[in-house]
C-alpha positions as CSV (number, residue, x, y, z in Angstrom):
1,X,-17.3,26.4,10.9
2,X,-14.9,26.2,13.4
3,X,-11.1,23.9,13.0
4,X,-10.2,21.2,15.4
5,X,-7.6,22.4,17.6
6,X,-4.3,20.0,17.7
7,X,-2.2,19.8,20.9
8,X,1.2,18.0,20.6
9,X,3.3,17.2,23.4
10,X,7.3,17.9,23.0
11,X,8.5,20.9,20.7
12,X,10.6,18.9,18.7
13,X,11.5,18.6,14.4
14,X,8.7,16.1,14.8
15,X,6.4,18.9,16.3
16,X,7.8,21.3,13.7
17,X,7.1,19.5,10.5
18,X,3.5,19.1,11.4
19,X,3.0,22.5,11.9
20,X,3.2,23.0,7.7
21,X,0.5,20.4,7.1
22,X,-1.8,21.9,9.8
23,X,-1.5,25.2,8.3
24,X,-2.9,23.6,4.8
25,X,-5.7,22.1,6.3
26,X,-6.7,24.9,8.5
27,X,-6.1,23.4,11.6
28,X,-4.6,25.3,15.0
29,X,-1.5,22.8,16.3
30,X,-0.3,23.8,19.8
31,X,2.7,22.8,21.5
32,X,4.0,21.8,25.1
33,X,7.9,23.0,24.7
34,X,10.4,21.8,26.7
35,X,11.4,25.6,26.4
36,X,11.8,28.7,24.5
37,X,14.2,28.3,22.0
38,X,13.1,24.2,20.7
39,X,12.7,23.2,17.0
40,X,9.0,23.6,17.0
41,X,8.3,27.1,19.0
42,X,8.9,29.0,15.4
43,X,6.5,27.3,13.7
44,X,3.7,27.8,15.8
45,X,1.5,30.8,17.6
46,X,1.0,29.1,20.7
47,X,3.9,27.2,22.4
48,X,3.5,27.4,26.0
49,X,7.1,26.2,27.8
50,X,6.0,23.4,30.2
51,X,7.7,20.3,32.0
52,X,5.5,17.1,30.0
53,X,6.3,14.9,33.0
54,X,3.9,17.0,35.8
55,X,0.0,16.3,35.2
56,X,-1.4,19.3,36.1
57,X,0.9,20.9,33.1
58,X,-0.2,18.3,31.0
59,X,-4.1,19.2,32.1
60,X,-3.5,22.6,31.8
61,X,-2.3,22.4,28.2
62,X,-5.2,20.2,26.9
63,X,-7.7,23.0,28.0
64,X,-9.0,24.7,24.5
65,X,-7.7,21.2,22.2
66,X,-9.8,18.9,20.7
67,X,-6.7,16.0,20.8
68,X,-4.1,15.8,22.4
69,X,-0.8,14.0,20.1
70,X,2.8,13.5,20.8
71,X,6.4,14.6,19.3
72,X,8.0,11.6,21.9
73,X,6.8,8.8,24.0
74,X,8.0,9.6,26.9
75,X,5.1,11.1,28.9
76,X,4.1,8.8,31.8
77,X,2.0,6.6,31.1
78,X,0.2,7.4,34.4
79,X,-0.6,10.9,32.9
80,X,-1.7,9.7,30.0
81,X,-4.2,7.8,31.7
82,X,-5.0,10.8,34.3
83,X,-5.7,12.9,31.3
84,X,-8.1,10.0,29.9
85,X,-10.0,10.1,33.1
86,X,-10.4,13.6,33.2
87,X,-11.8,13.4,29.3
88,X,-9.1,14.4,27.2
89,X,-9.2,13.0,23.9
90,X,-5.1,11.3,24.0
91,X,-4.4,9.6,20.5
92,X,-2.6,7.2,20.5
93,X,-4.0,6.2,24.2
94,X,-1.5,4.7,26.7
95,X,-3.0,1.5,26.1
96,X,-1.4,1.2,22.4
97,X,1.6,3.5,23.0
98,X,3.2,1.8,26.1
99,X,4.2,-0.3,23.6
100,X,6.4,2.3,22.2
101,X,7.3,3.1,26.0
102,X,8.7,-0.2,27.4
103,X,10.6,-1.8,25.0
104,X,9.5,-5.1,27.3
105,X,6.0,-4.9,26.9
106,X,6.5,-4.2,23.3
107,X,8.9,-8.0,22.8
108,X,5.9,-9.5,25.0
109,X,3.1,-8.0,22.9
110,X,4.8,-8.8,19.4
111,X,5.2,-12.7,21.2
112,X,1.5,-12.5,21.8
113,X,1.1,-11.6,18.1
114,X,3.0,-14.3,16.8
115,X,5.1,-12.0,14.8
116,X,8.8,-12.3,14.0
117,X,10.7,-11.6,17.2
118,X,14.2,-12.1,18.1
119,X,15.1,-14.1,21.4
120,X,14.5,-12.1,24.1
121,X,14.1,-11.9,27.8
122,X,13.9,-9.9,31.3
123,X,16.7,-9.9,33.2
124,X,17.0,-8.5,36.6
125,X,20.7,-9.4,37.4
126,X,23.9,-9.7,36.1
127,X,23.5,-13.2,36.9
128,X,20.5,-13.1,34.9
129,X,22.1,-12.2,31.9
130,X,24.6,-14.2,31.8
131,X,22.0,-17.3,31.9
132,X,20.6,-15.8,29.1
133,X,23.4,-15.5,27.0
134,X,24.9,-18.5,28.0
135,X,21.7,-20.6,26.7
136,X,20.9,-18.9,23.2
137,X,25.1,-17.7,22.4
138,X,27.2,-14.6,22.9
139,X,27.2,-11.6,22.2
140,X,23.6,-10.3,23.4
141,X,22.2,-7.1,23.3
142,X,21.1,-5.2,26.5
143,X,18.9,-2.5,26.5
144,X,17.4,0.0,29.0
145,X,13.6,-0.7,28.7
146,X,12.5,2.8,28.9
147,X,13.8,6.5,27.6
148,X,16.8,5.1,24.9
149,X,16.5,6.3,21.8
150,X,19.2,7.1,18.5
151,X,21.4,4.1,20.2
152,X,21.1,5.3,23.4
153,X,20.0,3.1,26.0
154,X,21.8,0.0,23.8
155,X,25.2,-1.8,24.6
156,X,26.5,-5.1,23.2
157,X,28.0,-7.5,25.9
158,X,30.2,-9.9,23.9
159,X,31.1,-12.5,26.7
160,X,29.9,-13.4,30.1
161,X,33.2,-12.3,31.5
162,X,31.8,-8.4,29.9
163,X,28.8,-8.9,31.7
164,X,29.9,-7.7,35.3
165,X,30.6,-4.7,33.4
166,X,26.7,-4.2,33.2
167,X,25.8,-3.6,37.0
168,X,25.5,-0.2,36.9
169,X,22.6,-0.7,34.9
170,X,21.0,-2.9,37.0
171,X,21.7,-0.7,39.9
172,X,19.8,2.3,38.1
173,X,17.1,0.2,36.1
174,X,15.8,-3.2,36.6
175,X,14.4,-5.1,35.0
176,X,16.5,-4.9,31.5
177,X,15.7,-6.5,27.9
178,X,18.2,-8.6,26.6
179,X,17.9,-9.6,23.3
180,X,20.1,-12.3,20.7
181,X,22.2,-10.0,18.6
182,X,20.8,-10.6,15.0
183,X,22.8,-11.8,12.1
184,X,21.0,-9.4,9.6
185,X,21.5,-7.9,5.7
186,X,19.9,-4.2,6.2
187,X,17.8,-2.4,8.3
188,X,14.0,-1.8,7.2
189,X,11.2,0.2,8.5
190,X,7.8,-0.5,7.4
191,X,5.8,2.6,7.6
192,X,1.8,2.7,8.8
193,X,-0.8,5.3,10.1
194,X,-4.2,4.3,11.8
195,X,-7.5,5.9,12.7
196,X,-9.1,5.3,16.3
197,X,-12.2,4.0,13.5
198,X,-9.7,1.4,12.7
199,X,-8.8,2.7,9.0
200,X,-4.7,1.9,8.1
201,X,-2.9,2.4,5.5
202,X,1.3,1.7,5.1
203,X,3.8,3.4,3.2
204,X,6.1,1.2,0.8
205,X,8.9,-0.3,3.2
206,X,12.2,1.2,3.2
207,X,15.9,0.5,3.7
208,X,17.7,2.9,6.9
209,X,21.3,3.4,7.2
210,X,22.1,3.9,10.7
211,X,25.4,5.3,11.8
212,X,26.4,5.2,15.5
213,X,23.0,4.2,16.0
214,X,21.5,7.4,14.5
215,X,19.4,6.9,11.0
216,X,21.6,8.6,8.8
217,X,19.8,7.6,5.4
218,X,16.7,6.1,4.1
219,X,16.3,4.7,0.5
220,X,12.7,4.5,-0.3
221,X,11.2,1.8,-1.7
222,X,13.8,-0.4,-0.5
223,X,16.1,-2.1,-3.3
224,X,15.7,-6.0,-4.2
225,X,13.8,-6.6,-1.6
226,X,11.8,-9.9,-2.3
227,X,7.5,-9.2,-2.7
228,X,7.0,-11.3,-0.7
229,X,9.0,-9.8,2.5
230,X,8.2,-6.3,1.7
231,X,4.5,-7.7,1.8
232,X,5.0,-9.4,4.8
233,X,6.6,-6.6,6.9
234,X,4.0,-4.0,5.6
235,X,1.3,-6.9,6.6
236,X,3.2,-7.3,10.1
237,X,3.4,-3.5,10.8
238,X,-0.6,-3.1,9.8
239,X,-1.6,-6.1,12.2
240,X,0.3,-4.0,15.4
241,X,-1.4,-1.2,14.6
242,X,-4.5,-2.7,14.6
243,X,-4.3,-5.2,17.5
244,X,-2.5,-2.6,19.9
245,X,-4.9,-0.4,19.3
246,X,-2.6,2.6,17.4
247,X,-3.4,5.7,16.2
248,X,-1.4,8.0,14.3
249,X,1.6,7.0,12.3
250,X,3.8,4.1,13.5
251,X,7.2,2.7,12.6
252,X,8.4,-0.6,12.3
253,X,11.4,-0.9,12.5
254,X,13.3,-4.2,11.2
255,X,15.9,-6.2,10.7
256,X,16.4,-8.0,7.3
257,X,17.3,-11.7,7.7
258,X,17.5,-13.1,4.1
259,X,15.9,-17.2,4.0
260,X,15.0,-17.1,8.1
261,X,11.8,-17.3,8.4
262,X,9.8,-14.3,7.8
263,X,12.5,-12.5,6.1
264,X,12.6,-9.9,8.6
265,X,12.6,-9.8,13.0
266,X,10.9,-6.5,14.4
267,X,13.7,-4.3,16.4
268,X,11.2,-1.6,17.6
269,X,8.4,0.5,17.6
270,X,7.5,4.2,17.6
271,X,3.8,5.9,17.3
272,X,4.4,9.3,16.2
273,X,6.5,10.6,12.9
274,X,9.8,8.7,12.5
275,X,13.0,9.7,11.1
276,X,12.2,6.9,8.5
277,X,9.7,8.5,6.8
278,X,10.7,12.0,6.9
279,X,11.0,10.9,2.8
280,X,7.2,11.3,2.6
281,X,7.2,14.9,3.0
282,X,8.7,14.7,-1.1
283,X,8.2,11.3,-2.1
284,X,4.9,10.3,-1.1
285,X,1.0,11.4,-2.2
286,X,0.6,12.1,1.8
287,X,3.2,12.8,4.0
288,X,3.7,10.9,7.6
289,X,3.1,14.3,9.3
290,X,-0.3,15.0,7.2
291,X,-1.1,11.4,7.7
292,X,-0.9,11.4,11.4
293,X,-3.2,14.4,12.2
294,X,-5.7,13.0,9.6
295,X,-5.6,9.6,11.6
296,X,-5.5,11.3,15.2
297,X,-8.8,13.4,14.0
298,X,-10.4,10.4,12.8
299,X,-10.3,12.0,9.1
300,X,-9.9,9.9,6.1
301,X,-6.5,8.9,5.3
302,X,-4.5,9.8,2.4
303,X,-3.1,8.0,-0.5
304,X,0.6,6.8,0.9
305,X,2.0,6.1,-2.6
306,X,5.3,7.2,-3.6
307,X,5.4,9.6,-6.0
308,X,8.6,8.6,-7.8
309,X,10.6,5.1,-8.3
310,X,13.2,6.0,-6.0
311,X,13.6,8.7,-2.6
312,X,16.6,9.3,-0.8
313,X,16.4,10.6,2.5
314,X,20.0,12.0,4.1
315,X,20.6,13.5,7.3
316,X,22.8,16.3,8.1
317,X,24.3,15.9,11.8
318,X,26.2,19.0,13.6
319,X,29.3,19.3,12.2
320,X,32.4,22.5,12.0
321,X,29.7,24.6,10.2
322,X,28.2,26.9,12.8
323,X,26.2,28.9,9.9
324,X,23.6,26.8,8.5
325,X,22.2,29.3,6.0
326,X,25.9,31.0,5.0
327,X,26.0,27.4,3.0
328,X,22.7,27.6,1.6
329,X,23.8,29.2,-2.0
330,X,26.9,26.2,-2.6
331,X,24.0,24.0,-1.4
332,X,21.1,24.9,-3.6
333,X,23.1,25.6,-6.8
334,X,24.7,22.3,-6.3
335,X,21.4,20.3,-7.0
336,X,18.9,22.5,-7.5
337,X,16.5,19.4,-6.8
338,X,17.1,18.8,-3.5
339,X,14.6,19.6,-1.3
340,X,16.2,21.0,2.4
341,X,14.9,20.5,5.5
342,X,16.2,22.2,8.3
343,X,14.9,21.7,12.0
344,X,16.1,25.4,13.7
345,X,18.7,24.2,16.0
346,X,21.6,25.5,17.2
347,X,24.8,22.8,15.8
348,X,26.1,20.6,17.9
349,X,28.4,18.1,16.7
350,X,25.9,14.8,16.1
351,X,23.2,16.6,16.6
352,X,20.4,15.7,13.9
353,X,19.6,19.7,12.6
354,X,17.9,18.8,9.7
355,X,17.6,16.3,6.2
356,X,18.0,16.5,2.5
357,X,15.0,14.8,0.3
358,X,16.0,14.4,-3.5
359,X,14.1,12.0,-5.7
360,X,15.0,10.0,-8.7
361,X,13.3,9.2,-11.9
362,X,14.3,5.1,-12.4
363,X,15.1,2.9,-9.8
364,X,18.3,2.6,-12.2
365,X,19.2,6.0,-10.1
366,X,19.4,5.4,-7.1
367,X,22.9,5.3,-6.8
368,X,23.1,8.8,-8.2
369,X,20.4,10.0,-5.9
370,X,22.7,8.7,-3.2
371,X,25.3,10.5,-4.0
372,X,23.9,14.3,-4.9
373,X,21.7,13.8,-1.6
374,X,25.0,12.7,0.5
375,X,26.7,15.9,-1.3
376,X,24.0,18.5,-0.4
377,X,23.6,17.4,3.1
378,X,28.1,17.4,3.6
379,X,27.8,20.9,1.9
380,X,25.6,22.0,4.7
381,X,27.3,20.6,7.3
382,X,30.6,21.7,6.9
383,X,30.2,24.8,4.8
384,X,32.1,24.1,1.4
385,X,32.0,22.1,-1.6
386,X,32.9,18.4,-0.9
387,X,36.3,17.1,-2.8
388,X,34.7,14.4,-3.8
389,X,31.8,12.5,-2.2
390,X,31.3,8.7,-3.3
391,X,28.7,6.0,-1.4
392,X,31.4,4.2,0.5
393,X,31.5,7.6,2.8
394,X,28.1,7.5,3.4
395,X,28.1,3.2,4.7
């Protein structure tokens, strides 16, 4: 009998964590690296170093796979469709994941949908912009819609006098999204994975903590969250998935209005592994990383129920601590349930180099679980014992 071969495309901690799943279900995952010494070329026999933005690279590389996946989305989508032509098997197809791409083909498709969508609109001027924000209020949020990512690519323009400030960006990309800034409680991500048959499943929705427009921590299930809005946004994130087309895993991620309509406005979308549900790979029957090279095989899916009441998620960002593993034994004994993560990087301040999992037995917990995960992942980061580490650090 012979194993499906899985290519994936960017040698990231996305790429990386795969690897582990593939390995249990005796499957071969290749990568494309951006070079030798990325997160994912450990993990893997075969990492050929190649540039994901020239074609014949990318046909090269799909010689010998049986699918080709992503750790990014930021392959042209003109390759993608050259390698469909040429009859490579691309999952998710270009089709589905330009919506993960273009951040304005995304707002327009969630429009067409009829799903909750904040106020939105292309603007190819400063002039533009400054129409737009005049008519719905100021500030507004402009983004680039192409290649931003952890904040990047983002910038709130609070008046229209700050908006001749923005030219630059119309001088080097045009046109631009602009979007209402949201008056929202928390930040959500609902959580789903879909075969090209047109199976889906979702993960229980979870609260994210961003910081500096990084995710920094995820609390899974998400606290007091009403049924019916965690219902909805699971029901929301299913119906993209299967409308666009989408296969793999997917995020949703969302903004919590409390008593406006839905409950919830989508922000954005991503089809691959997300930082959001890196909590699967100890909280869940079926990771996100199993999940999504089941659903880009066309296998059956797995059971995506959580495995305890409560998972906390924490990232660890570069920080003074140049020797990860020299902190290990403080981190370990400290709370000896923790569950480390690390993604083989070399530390750079704000650099994500890995994440703590560490699950809790009540919901009643949660706080608790906060606390020891926050602990774990500062003890890492900077090399000693914290003095003391309480939740208002962490927000």
């Amino acid at each position: 009998m012979t194993f499906p071969v899985i290519g994936v495309v960017g040698g990231g901690q996305l790429a990386r964590m795969m690897a582990p799943p593939a390995t249990a279900l005796g499957f071969e995952l290749r990568v494309l690296a951006e070079g030798e010494d990325v997160s994912a070329v450990p993990a893997v026999p075969t990492a050929p170093v190649g540039d994901y933005k020239d074609l014949n690279t990318l046909l090269e590389f799909a010689k010998g796979v049986d699918v080709i996946t992503f750790d990014h989305e930021h392959v042209p989508t003109q390759h993608l469709r050259a390698l469909l032509d040429a009859g490579v098997n691309v999952q998710p197809g270009p089709d589905a994941l330009v919506n993960a791409q273009d951040k304005l083909v995304m707002r327009a498709a969630i429009d067409r949908l009829g799903l909750p969508n904040p106020e939105w609109s292309a603007v190819n001027t400063v002039e533009e912009l400054v129409a737009f924000g005049d008519k719905i209020g100021w500030p507004v949020v402009l983004k680039t819609p192409r290649g931003g990512y952890d904040g990047k690519g983002v910038r709130i323009v609070d008046s229209a006098e700050d908006a001749a400030d923005t030219a630059d960006w119309f001088e080097s990309m045009s046109p631009l999204l602009a979007e209402a800034k949201v008056d929202f409680s928390r930040e959500l991500s609902a959580l789903v994975a879909r075969t090209p048959s047109g199976e889906s499943r979702a993960w229980p929705v979870v609260h994210t903590i961003q910081v500096d427009g990084v995710c920094d921590e995820v609390i899974a299930p998400a606290q007091n969250i009403p049924l019916e809005v965690a219902a909805a946004a699971e029901e929301a994130a299913l119906r993209i998935a299967n409308e666009l087309g989408v296969t793999g895993v997917m995020a949703a991620e969302l903004f919590e209005t409390p008593g406006v309509g839905a409950g919830f406005l989508i922000n954005e979308l991503a089809m691959r592994p997300h930082n959001t549900g890196h909590w699967t790979q100890d909280g869940a029957i079926t990771s996100q990383f199993e999940q999504h090279l089941r659903a880009v095989l066309d296998l059956p899916l797995g059971a995506t129920d959580a495995l305890t009441p409560v998972t906390v998620m924490k990232n660890f960002l570069g920080g003074d601590n140049q020797n990860l593993f020299e902190a290990f034994p403080l981190a370990l004994a400290y709370e000896p349930a923790a569950k480390v993560h690390c993604y083989g990087k070399s530390v750079r301040p704000g650099r994500k180099i890995g994440h703590v999992n560490l699950v809790g037995s009540a919901v009643s917990d949660v706080d608790s679980v906060r606390q020891r995960a926050t602990a774990v992942a500062n003890i890492i980061r900077d090399g000693r014992l914290p003095a003391q580490t309480t939740l208002e650090e962490t927000e």
